[in-house]
PyMOL Python script that loads the backbone (N, CA, C, O; Angstrom):
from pymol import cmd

cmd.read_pdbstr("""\
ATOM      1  N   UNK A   1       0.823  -1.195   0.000  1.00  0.00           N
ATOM      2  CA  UNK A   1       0.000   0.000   0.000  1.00  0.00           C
ATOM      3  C   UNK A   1       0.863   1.254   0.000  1.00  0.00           C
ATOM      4  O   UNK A   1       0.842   2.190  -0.799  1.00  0.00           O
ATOM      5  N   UNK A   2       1.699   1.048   1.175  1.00  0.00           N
ATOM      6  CA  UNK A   2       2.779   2.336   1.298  1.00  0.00           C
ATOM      7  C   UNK A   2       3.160   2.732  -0.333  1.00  0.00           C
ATOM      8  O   UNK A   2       2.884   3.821  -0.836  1.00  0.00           O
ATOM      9  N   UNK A   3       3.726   1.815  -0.912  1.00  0.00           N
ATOM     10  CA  UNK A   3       4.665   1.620  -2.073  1.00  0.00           C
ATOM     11  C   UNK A   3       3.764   2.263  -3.508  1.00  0.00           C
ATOM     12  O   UNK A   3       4.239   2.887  -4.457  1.00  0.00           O
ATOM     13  N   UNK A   4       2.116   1.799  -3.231  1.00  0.00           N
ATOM     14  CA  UNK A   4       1.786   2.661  -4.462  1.00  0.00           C
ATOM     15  C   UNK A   4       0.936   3.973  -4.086  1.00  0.00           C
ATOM     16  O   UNK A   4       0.227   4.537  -4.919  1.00  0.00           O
ATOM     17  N   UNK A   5       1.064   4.386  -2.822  1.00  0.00           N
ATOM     18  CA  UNK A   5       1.057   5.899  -2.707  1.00  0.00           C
ATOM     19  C   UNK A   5       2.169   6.715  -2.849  1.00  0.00           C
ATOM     20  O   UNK A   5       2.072   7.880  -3.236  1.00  0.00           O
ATOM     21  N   UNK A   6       3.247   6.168  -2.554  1.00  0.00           N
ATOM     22  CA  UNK A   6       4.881   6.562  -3.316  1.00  0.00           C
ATOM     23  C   UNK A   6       4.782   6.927  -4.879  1.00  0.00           C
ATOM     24  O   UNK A   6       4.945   7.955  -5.536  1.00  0.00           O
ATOM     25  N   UNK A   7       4.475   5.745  -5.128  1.00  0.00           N
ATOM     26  CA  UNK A   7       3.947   5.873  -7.216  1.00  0.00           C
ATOM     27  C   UNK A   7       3.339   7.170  -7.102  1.00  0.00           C
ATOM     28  O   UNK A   7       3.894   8.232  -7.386  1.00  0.00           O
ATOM     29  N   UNK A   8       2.069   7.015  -6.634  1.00  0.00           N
ATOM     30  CA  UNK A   8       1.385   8.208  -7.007  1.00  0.00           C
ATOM     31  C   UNK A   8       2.229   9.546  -6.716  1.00  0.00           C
ATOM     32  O   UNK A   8       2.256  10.393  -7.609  1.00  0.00           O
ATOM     33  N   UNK A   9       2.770   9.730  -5.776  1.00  0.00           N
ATOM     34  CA  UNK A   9       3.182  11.336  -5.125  1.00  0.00           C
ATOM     35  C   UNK A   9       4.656  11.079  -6.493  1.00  0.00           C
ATOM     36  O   UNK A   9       4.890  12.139  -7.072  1.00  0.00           O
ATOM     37  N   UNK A  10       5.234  10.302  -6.807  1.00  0.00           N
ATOM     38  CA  UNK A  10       6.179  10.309  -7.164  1.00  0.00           C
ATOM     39  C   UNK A  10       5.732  10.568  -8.887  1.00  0.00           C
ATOM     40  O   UNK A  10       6.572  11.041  -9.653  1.00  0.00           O
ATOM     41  N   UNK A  11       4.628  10.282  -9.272  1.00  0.00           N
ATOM     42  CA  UNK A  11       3.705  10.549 -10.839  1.00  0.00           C
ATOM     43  C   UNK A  11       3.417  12.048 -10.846  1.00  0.00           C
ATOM     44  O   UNK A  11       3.685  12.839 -11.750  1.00  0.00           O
ATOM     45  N   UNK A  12       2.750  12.331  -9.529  1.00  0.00           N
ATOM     46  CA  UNK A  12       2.097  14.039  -9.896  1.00  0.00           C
ATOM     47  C   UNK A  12       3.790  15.000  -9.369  1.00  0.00           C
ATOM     48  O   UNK A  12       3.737  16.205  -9.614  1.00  0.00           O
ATOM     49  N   UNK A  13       5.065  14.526  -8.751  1.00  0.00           N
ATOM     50  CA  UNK A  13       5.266  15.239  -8.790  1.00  0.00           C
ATOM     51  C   UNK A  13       6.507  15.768  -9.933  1.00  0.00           C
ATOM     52  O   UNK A  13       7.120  16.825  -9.785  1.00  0.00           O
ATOM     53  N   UNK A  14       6.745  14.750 -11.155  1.00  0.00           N
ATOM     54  CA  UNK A  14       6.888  14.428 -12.492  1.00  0.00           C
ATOM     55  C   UNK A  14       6.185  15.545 -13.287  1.00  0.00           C
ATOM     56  O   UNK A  14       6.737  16.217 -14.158  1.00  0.00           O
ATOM     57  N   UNK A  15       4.473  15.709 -12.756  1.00  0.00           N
ATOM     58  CA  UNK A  15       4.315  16.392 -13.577  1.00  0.00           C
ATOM     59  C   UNK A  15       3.772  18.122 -13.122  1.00  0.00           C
ATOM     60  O   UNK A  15       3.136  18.950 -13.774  1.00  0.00           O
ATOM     61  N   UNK A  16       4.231  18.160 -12.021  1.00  0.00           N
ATOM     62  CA  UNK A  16       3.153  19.053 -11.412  1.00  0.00           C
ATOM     63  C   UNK A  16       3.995  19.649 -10.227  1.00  0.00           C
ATOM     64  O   UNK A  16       4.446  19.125  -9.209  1.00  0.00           O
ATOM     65  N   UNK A  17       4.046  20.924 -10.717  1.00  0.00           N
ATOM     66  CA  UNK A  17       5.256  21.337  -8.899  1.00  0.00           C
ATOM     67  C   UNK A  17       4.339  21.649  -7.969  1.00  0.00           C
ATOM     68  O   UNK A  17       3.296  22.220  -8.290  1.00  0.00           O
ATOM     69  N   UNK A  18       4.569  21.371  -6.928  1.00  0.00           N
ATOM     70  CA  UNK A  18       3.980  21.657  -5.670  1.00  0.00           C
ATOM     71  C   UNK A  18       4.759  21.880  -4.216  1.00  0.00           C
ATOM     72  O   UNK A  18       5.885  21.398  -4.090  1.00  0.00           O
ATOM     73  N   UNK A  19       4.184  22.572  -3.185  1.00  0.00           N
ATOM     74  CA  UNK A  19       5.135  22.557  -2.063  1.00  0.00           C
ATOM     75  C   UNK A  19       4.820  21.430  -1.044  1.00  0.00           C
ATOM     76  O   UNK A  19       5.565  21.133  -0.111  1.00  0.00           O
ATOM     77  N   UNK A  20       3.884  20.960  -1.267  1.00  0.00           N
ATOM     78  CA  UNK A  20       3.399  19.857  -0.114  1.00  0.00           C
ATOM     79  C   UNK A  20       2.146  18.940  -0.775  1.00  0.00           C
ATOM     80  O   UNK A  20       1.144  19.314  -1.386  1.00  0.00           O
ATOM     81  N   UNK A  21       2.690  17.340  -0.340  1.00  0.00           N
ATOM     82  CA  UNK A  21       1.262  16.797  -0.673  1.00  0.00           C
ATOM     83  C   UNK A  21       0.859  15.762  -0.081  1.00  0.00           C
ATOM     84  O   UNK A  21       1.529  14.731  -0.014  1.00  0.00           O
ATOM     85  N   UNK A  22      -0.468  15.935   0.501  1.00  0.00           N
ATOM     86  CA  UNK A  22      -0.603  14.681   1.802  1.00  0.00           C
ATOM     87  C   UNK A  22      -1.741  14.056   0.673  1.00  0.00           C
ATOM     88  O   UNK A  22      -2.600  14.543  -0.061  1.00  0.00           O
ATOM     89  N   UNK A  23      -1.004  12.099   1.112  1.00  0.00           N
ATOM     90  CA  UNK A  23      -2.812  11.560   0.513  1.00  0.00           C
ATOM     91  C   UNK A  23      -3.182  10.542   1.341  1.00  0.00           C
ATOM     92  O   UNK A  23      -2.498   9.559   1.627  1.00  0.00           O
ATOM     93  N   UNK A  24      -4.249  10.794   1.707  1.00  0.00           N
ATOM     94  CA  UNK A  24      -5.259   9.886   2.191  1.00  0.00           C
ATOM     95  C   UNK A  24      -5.910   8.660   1.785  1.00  0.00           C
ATOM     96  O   UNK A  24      -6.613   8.520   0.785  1.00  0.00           O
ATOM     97  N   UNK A  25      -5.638   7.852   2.580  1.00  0.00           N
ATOM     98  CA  UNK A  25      -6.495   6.944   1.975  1.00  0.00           C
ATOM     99  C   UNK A  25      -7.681   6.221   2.840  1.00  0.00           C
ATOM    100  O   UNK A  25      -7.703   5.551   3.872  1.00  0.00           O
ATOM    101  N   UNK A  26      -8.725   6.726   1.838  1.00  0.00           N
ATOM    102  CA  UNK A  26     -10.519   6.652   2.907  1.00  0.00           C
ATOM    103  C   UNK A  26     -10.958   5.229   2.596  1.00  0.00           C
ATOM    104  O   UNK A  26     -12.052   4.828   2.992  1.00  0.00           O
ATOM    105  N   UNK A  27     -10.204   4.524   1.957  1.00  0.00           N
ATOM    106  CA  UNK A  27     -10.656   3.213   1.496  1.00  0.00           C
ATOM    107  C   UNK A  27     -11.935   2.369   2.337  1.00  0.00           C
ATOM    108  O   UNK A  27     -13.129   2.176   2.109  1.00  0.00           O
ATOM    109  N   UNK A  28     -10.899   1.960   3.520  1.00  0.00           N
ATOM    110  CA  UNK A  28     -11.836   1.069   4.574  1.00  0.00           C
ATOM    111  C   UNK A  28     -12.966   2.102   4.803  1.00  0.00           C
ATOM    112  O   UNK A  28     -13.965   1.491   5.182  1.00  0.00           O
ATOM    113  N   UNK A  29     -13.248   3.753   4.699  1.00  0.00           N
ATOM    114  CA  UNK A  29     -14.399   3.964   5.144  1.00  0.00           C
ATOM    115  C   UNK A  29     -15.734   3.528   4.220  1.00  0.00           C
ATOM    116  O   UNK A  29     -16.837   3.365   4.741  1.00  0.00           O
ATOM    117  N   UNK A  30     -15.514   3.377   2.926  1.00  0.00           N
ATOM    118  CA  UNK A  30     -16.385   2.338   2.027  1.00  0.00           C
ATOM    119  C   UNK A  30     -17.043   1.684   2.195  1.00  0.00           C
ATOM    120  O   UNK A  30     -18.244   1.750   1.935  1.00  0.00           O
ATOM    121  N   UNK A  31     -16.059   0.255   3.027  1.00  0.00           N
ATOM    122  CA  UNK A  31     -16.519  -0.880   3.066  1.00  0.00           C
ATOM    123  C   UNK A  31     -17.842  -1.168   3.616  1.00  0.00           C
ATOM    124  O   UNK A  31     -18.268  -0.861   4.729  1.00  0.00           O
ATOM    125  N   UNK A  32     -18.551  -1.933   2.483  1.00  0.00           N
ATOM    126  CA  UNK A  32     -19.576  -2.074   2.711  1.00  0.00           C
ATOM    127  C   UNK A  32     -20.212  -1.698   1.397  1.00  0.00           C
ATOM    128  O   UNK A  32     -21.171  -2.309   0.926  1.00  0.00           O
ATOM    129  N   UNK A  33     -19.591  -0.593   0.792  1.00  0.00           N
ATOM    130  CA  UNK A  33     -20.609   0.402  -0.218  1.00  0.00           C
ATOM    131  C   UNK A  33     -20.843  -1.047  -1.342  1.00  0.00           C
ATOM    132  O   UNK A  33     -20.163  -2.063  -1.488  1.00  0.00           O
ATOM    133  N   UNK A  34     -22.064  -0.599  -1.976  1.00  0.00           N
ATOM    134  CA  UNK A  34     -22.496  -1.525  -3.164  1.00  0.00           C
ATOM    135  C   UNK A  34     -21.659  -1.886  -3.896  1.00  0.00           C
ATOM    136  O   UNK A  34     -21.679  -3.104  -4.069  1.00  0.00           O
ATOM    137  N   UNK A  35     -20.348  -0.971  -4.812  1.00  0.00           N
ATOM    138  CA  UNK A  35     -19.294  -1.511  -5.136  1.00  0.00           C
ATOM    139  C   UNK A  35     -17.579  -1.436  -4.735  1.00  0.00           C
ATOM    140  O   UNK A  35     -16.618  -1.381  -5.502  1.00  0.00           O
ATOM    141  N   UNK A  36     -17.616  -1.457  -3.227  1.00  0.00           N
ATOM    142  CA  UNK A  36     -16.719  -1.693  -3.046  1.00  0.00           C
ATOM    143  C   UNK A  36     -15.739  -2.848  -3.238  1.00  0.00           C
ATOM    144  O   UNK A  36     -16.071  -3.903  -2.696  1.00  0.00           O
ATOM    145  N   UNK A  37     -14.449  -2.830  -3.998  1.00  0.00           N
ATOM    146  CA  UNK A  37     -13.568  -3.712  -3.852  1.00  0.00           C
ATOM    147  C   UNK A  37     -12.191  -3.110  -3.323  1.00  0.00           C
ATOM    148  O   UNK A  37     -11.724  -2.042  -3.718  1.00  0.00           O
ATOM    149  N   UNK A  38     -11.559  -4.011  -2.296  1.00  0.00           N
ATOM    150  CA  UNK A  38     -10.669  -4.245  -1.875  1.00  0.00           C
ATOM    151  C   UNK A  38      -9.452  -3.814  -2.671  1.00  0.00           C
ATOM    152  O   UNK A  38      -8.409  -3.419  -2.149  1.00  0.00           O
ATOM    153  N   UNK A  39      -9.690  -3.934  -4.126  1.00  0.00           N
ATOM    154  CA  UNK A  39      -8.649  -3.983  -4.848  1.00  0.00           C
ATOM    155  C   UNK A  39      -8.261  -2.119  -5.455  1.00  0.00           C
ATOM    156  O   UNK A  39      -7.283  -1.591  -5.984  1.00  0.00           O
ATOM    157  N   UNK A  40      -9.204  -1.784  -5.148  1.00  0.00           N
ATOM    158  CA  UNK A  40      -9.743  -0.092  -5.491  1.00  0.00           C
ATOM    159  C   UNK A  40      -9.558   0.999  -4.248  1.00  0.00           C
ATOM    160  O   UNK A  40      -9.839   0.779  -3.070  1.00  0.00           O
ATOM    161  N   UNK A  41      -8.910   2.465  -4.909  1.00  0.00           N
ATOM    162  CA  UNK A  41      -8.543   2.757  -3.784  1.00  0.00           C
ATOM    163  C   UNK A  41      -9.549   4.195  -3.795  1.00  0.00           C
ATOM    164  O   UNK A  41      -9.942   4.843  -4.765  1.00  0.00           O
ATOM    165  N   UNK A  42      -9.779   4.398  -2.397  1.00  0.00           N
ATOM    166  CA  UNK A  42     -10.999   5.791  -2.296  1.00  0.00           C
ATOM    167  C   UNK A  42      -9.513   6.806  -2.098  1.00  0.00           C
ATOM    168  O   UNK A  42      -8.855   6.327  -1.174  1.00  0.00           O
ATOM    169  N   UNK A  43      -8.931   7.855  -2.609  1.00  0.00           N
ATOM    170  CA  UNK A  43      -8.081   8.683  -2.106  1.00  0.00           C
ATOM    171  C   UNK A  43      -8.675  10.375  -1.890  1.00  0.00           C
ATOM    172  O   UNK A  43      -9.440  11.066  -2.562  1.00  0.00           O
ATOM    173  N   UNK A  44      -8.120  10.554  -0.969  1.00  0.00           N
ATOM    174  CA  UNK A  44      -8.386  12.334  -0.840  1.00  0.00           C
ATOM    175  C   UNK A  44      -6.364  12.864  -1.145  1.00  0.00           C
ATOM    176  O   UNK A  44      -5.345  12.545  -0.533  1.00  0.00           O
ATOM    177  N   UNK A  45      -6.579  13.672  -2.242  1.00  0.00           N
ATOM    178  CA  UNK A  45      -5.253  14.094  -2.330  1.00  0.00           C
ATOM    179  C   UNK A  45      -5.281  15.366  -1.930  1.00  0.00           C
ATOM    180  O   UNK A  45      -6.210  16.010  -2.417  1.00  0.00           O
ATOM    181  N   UNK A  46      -4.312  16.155  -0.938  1.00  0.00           N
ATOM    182  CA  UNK A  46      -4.114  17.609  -0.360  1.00  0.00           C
ATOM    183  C   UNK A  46      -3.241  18.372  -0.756  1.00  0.00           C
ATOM    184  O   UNK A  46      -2.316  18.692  -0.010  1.00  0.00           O
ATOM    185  N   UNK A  47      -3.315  18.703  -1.671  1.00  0.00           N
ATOM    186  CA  UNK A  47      -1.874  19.776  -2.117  1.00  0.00           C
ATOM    187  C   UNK A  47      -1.988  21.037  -2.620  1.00  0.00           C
ATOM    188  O   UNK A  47      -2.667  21.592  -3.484  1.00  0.00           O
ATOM    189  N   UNK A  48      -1.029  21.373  -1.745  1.00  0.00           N
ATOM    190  CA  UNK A  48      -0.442  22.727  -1.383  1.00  0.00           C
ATOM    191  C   UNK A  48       0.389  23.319  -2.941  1.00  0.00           C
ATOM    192  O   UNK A  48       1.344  22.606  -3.252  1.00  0.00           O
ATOM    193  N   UNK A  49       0.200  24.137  -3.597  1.00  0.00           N
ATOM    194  CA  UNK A  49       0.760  24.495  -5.214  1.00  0.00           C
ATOM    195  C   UNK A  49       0.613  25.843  -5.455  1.00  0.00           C
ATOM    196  O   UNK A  49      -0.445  26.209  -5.966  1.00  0.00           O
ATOM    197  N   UNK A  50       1.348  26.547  -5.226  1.00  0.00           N
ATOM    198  CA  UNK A  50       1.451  28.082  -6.452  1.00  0.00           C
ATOM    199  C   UNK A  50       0.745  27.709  -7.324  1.00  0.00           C
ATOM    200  O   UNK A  50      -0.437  28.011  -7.494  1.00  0.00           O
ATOM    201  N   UNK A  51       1.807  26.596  -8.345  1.00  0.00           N
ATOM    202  CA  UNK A  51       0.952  26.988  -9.521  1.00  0.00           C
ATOM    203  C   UNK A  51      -0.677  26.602  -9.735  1.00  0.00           C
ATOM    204  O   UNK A  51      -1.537  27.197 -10.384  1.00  0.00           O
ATOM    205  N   UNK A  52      -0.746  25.571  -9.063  1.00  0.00           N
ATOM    206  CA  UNK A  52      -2.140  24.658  -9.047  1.00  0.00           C
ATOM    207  C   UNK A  52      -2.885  26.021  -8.748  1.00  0.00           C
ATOM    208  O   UNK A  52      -3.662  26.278  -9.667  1.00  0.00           O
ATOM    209  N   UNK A  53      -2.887  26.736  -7.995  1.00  0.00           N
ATOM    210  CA  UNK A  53      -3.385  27.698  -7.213  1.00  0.00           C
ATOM    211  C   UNK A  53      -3.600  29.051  -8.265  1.00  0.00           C
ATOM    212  O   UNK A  53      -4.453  29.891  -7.978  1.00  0.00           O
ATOM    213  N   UNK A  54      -2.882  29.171  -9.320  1.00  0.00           N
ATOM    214  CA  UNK A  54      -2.494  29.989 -10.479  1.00  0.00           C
ATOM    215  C   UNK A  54      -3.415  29.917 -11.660  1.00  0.00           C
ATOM    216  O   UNK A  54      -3.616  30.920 -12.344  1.00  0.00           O
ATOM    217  N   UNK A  55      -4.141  28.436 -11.999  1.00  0.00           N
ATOM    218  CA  UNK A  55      -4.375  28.166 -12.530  1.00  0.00           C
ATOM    219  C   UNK A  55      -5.968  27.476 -12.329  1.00  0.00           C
ATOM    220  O   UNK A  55      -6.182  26.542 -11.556  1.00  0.00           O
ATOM    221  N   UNK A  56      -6.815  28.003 -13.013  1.00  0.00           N
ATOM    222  CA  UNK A  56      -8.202  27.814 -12.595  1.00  0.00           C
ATOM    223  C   UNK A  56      -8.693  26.267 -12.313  1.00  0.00           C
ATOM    224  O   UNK A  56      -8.385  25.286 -12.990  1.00  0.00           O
ATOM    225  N   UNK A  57      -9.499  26.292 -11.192  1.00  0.00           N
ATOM    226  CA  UNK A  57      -9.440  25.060 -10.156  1.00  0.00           C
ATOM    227  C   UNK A  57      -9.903  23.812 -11.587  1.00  0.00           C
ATOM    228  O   UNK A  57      -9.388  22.697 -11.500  1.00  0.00           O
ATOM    229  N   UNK A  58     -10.488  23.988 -12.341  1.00  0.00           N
ATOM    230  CA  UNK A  58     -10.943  23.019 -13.054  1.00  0.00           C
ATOM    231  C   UNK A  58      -9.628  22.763 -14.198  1.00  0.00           C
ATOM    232  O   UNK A  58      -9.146  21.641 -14.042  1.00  0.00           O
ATOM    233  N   UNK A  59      -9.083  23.420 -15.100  1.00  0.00           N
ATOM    234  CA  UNK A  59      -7.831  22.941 -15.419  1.00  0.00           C
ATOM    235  C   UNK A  59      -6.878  22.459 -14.236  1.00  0.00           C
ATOM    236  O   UNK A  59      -6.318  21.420 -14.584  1.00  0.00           O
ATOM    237  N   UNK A  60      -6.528  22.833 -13.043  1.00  0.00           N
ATOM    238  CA  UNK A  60      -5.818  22.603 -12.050  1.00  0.00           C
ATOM    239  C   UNK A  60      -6.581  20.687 -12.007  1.00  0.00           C
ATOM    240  O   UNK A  60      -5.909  19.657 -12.076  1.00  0.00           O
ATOM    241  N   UNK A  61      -7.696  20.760 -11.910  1.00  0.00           N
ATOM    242  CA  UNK A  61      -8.040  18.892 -11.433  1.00  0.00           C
ATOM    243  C   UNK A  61      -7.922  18.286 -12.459  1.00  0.00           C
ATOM    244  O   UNK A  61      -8.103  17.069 -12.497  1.00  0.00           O
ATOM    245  N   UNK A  62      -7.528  19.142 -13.725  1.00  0.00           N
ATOM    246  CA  UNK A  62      -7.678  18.261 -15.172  1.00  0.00           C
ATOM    247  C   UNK A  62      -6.390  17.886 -15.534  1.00  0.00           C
ATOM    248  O   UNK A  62      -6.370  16.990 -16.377  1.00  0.00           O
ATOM    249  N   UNK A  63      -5.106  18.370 -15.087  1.00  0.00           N
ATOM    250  CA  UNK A  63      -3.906  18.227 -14.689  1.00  0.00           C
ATOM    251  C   UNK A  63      -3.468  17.125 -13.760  1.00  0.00           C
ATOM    252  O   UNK A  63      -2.697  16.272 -14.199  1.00  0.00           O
ATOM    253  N   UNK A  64      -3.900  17.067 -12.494  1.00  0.00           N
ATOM    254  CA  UNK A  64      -4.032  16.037 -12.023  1.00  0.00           C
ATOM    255  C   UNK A  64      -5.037  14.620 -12.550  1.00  0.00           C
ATOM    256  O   UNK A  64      -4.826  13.434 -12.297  1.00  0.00           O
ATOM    257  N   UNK A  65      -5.774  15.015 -13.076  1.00  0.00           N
ATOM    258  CA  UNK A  65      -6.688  13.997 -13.093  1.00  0.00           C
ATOM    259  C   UNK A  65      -6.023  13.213 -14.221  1.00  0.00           C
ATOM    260  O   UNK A  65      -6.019  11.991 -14.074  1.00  0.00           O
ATOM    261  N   UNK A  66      -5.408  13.759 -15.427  1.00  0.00           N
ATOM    262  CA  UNK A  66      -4.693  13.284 -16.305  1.00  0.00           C
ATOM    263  C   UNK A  66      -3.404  12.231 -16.176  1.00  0.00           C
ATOM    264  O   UNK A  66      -3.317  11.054 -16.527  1.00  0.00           O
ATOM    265  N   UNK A  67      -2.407  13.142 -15.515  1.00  0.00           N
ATOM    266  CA  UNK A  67      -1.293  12.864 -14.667  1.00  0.00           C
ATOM    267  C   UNK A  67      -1.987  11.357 -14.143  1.00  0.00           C
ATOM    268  O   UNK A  67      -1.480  10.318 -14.565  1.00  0.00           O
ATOM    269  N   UNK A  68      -3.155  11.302 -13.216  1.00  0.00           N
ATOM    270  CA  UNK A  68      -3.309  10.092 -12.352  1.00  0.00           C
ATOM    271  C   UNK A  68      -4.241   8.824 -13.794  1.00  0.00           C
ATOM    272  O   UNK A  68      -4.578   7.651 -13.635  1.00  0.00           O
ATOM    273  N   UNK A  69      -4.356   9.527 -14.792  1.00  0.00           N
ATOM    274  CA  UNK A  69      -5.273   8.252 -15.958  1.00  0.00           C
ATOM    275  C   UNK A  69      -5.237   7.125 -15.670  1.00  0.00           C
ATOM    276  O   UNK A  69      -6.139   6.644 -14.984  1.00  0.00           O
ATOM    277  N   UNK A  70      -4.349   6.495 -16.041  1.00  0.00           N
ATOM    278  CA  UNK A  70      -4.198   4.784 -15.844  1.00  0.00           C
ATOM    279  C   UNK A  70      -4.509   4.477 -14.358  1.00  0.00           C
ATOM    280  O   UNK A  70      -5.180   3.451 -14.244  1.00  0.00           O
ATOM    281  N   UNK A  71      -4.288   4.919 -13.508  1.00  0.00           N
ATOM    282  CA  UNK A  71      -4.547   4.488 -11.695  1.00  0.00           C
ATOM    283  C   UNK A  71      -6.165   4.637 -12.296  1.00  0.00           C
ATOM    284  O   UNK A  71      -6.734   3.575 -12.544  1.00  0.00           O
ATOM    285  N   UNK A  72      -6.700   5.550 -12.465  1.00  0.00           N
ATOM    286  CA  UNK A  72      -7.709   5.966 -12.645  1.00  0.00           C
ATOM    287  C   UNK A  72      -9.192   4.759 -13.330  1.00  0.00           C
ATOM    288  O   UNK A  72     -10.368   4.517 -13.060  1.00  0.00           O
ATOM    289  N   UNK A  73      -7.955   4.247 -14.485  1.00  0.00           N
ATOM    290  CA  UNK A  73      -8.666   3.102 -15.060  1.00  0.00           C
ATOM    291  C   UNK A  73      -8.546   1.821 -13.663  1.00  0.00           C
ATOM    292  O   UNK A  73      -9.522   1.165 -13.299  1.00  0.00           O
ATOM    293  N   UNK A  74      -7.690   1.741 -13.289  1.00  0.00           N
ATOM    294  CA  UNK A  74      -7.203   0.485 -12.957  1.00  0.00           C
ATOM    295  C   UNK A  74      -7.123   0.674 -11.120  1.00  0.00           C
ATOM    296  O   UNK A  74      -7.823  -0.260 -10.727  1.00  0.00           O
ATOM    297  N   UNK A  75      -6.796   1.153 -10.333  1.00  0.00           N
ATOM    298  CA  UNK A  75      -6.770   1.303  -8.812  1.00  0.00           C
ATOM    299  C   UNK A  75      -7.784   1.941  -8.125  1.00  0.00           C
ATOM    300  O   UNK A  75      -8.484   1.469  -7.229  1.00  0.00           O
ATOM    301  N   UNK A  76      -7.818   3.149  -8.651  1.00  0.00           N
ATOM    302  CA  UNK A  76      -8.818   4.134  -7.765  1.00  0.00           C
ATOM    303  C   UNK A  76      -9.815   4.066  -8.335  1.00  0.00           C
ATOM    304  O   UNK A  76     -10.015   3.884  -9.536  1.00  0.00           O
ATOM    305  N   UNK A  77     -10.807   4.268  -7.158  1.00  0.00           N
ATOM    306  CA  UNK A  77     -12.243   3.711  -7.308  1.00  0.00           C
ATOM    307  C   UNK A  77     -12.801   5.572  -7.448  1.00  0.00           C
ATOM    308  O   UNK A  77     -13.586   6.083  -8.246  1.00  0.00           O
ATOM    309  N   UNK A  78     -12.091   6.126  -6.435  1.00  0.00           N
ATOM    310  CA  UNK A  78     -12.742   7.439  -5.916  1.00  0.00           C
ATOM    311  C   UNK A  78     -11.316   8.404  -5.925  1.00  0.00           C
ATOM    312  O   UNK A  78     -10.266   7.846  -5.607  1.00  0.00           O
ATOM    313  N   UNK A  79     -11.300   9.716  -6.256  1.00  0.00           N
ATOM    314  CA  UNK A  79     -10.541  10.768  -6.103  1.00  0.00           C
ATOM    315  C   UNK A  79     -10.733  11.865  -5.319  1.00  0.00           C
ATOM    316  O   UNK A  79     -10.943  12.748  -6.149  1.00  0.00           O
ATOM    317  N   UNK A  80     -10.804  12.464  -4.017  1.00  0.00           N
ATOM    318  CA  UNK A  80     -11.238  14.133  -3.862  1.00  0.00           C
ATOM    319  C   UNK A  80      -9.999  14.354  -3.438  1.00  0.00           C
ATOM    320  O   UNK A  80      -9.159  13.802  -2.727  1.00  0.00           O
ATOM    321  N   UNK A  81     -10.207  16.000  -4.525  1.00  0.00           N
ATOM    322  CA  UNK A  81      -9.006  16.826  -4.396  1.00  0.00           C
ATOM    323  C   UNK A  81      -9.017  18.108  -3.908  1.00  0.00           C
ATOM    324  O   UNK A  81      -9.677  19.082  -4.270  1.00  0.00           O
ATOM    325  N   UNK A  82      -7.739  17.914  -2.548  1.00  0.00           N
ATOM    326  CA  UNK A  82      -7.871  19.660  -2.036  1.00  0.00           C
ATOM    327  C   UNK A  82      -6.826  20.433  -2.386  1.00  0.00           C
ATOM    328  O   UNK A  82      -5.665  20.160  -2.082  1.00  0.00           O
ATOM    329  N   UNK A  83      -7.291  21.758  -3.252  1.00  0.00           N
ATOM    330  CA  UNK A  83      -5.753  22.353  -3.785  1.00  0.00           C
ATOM    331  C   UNK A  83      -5.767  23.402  -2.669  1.00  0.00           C
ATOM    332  O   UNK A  83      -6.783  24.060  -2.446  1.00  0.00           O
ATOM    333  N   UNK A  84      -4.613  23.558  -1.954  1.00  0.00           N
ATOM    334  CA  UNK A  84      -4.463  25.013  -1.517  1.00  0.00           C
ATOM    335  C   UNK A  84      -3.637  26.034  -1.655  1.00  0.00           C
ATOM    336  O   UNK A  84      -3.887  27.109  -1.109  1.00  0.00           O
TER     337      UNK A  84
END
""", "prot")
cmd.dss("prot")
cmd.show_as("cartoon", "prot")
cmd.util.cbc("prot")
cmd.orient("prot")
């Protein structure tokens, strides 16, 4: 688990400068939901960015959201993002 939240911080920050970025993972609060799997991850990502911050909040998640595609197809079930 540790190892592919590493991936991730280590993907957005490839593409995306930032000064700080915490991620969460809400997974187990799911469990239970109609399609929860185990194998899927619920994340809240927190980051702190000039530029993210520069750049209007909806290109700013379209940047990330890009950056994260393939997880997107394949790991994460759920994304919320806090830019500050």
């Amino acid at each position: 688990m540790e190892n592919y939240l590493d991936n991730i911080k280590k993907k957005l920050k490839n593409k995306i400068s930032f000064e700080n970025l915490e991620i969460v993972d809400n997974s187990q609060k799911h469990k239970g939901h109609k399609f929860f799997s185990k194998d899927k991850y619920h994340l809240h990502l927190k980051i702190k960015s000039v530029y993210l911050k520069s750049i209007s909040s909806v290109n700013a998640q379209r940047l990330i959201m890009s950056t994260l595609k393939d997880d997107l197809k394949t790991k994460i079930h759920a994304l919320e993002i806090t830019i500050e």
